[in-house]
C-alpha positions as CSV (number, residue, x, y, z in Angstrom):
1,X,-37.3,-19.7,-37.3
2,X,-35.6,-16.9,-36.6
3,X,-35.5,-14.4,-33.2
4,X,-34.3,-10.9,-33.6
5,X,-33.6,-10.0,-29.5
6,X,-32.6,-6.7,-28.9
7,X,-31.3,-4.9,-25.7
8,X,-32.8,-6.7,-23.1
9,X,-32.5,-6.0,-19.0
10,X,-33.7,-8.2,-16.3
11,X,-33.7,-11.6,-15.5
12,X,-34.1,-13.2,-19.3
13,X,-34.0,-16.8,-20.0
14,X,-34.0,-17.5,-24.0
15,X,-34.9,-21.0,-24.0
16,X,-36.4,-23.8,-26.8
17,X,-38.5,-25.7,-25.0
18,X,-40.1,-25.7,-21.9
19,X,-38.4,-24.2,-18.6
20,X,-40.3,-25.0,-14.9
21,X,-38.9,-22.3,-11.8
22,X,-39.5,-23.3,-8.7
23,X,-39.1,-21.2,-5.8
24,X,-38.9,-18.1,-8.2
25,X,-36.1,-16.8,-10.1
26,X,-33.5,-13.6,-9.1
27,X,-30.7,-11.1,-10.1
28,X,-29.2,-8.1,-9.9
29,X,-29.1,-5.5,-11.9
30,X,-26.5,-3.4,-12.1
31,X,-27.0,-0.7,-14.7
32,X,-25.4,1.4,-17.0
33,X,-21.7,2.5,-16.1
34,X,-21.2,5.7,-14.9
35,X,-20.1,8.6,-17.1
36,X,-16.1,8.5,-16.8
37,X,-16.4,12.3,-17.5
38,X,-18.5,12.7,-14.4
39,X,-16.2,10.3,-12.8
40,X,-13.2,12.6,-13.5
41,X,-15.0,15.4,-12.1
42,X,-15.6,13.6,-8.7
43,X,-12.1,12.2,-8.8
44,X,-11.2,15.8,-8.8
45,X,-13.2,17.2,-6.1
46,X,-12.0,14.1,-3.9
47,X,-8.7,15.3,-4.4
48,X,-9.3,18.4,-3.4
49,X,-10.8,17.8,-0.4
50,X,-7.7,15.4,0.4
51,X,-5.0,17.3,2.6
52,X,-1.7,16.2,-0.5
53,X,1.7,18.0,-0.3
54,X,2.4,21.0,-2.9
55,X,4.0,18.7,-5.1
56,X,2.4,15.9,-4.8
57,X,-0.9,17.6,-5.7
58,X,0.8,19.4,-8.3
59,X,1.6,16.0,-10.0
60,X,-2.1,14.6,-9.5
61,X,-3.6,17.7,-10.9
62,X,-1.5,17.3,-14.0
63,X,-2.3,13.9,-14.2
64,X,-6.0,14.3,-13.5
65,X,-6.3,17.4,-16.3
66,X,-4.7,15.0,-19.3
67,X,-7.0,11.8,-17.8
68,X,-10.0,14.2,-18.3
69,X,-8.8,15.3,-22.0
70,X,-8.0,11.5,-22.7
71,X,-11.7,10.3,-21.7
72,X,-13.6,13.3,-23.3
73,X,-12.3,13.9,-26.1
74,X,-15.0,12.9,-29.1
75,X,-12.6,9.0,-29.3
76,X,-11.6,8.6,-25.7
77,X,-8.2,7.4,-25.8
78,X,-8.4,4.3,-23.1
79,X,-4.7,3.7,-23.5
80,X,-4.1,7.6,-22.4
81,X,-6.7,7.3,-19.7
82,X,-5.1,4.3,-18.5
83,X,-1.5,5.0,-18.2
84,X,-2.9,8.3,-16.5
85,X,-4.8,6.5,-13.9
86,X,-2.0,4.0,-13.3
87,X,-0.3,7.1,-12.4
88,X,-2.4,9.0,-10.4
89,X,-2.7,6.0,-8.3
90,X,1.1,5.5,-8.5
91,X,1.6,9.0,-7.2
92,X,-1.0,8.5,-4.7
93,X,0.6,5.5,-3.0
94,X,4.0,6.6,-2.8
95,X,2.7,9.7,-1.1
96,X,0.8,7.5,1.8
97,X,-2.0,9.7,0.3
98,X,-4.0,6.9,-1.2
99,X,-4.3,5.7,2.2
100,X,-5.3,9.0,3.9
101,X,-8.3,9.5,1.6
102,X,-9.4,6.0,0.9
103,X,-12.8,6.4,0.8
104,X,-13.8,8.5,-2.1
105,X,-10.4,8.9,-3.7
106,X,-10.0,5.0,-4.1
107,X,-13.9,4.7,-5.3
108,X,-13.5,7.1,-7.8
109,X,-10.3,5.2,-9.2
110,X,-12.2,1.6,-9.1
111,X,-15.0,3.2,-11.0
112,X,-12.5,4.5,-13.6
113,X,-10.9,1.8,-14.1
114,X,-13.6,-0.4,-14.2
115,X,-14.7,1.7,-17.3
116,X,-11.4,1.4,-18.8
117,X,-12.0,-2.6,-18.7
118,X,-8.7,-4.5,-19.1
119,X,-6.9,-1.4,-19.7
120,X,-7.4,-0.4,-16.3
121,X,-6.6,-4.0,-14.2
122,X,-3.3,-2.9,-13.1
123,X,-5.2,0.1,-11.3
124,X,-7.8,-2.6,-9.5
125,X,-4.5,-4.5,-9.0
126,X,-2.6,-2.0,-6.9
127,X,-5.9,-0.9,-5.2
128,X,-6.5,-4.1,-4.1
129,X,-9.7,-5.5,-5.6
């Protein structure tokens, strides 16, 4: 016998045999990643709500603009993206700046680097999580 199982979302339990729940069954979905081009575009707008020295922000700007061309170009270059967000976040700390605008800033990054998968564990690393 063969099973042919596509994409499948949910609680799903692939068993031979029979299976007994008791006192029901439960998860939590977490759905599909976020778009890192999106992602980049809120990073951005965090930025620029976040008070950063001239030359600081000049750096992350930079830094942000290649990240964006790394992840949207039609083969995202991870590696890129990754060294970029290392960076950013890099820049960021030595600044104090990470620190001032935690909140969205440092969400942005986790998303990002979440996306990036191994690539971007030094990121969740220095952020802490």
């Amino acid at each position: 016998m063969t099973f042919n199982i596509g994409s499948q979302q949910g609680n799903i339990n692939n068993i031979a045999g029979d299976q007994t729940i008791h006192g029901g069954q439960h998860g939590t979905f977490h759905g599909a990643p976020q778009d890192p081009g999106e992602l980049v575009v809120r990073l951005r707008e965090a930025l620029d709500r976040t008070a950063l020295p001239p030359d600081v922000a000049a750096k992350v700007r930079n830094e942000v603009a290649g990240l964006k061309a790394a992840i949207t170009s039609p083969t995202p270059d991870r590696p890129d993206a990754a060294d970029r967000l290392a960076r950013i976040t890099r820049i960021l700390t030595s600044a104090g700046a990470l620190t001032a605008a935690a909140g969205s800033v440092a969400g942005t990054l986790v998303a990002l680097a979440q996306w990036l998968g191994s690539l971007g564990d030094p990121v969740l690393q220095a952020l802490g999580r």
